[in-house]
N, C-alpha and C positions, 0 to 999 in steps of 0.2 A: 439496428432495428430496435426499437421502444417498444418493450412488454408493460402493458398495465399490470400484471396478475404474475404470478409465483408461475416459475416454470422448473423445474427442476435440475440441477445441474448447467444453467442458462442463468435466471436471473433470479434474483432473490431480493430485491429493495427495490421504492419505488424515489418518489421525486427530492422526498426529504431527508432522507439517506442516502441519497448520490448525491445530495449537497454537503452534507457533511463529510463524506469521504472526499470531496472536492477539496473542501474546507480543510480537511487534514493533510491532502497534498500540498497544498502553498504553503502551510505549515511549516512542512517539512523541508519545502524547496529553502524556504525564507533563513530556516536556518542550517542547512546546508549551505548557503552562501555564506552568513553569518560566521561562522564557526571557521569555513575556509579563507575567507578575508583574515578573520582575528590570528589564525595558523601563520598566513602569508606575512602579515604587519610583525608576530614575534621571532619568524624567519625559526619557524619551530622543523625539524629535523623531520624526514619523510616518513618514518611509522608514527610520529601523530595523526597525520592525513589517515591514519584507518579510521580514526573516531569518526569521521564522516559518514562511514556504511551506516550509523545509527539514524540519525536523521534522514540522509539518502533512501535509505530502504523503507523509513517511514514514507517519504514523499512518494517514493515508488507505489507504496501499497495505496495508497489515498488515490492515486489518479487511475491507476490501474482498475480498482476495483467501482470507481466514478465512471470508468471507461466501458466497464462491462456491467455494470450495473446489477454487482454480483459480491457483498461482504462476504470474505473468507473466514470472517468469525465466526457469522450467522453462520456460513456452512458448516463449520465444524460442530456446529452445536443441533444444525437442524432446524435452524429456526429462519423467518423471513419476515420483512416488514414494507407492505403496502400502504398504509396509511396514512395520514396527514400528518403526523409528529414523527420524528425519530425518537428511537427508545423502544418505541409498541409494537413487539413480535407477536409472529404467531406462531406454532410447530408444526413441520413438514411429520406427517405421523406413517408414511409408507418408508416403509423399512431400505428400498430401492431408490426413493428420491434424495433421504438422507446420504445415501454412499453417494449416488452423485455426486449430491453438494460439496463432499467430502475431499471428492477427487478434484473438483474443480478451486474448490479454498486451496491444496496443497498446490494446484501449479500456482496459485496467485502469488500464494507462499514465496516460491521457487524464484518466479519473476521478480517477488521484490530485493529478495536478496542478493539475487543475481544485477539488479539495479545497485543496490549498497555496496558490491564489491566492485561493480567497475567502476562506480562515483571515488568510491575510497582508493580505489589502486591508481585511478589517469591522477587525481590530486597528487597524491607518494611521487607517481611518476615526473612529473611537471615540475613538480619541487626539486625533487633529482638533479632531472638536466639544466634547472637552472641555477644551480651550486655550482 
């Protein structure tokens, strides 16, 4: 569903801030392959494959929060941005919509990490079984 307007705990950015958290997924994707190629080519030992969760979980949070059209940072801080630029907040000032947001940035949270540890553990893994 496509909200124009701040809803609380639901959406909190509008066109130009799901594109840049878009923009921050492929980022992330880009160099989570990157880094796992260069791992693969040095035949580097299976706990360097955790360094993956950092970019992995970046990518995780960029498309997630592109997906839901919902920044878990703005949440945490209570702010929202509608506008034509990224950058230009506004502040959610009911005491109620900020916990919302709140709740909703910590599972974004939760998902992206939970993103970085499977990305970092099947890489560890894979490398594993092909030793």
């Amino acid at each position: 569903m496509e909200y124009s307007e701040y809803v609380p705990g639901v959406c909190n950015i509008g066109p130009a801030e799901i594109a840049l958290r878009r923009r921050t997924g492929w980022i992330g994707f880009v160099l989570t392959v990157f880094f796992w190629v260069v791992l693969t080519l040095l035949r580097a030992a299976p706990f360097w494959y955790s360094l993956l969760f950092i970019p992995s979980a970046i990518s995780g949070a960029g498309f997630i929060q592109a997906a839901t059209h919902f920044c878990a940072g703005f949440g945490m801080k209570g702010l929202f941005n509608f506008g034509p630029r990224a950058g230009m907040t506004d502040t959610a000032l009911q005491a109620e919509f900020r916990a919302q947001d709140r709740r909703k940035a910590m599972r974004i949270f939760g998902y992206s990490i939970l993103v970085g540890i499977v990305v970092a553990f099947a890489a560890g893994f894979l490398r594993q079984i092909s030793l």
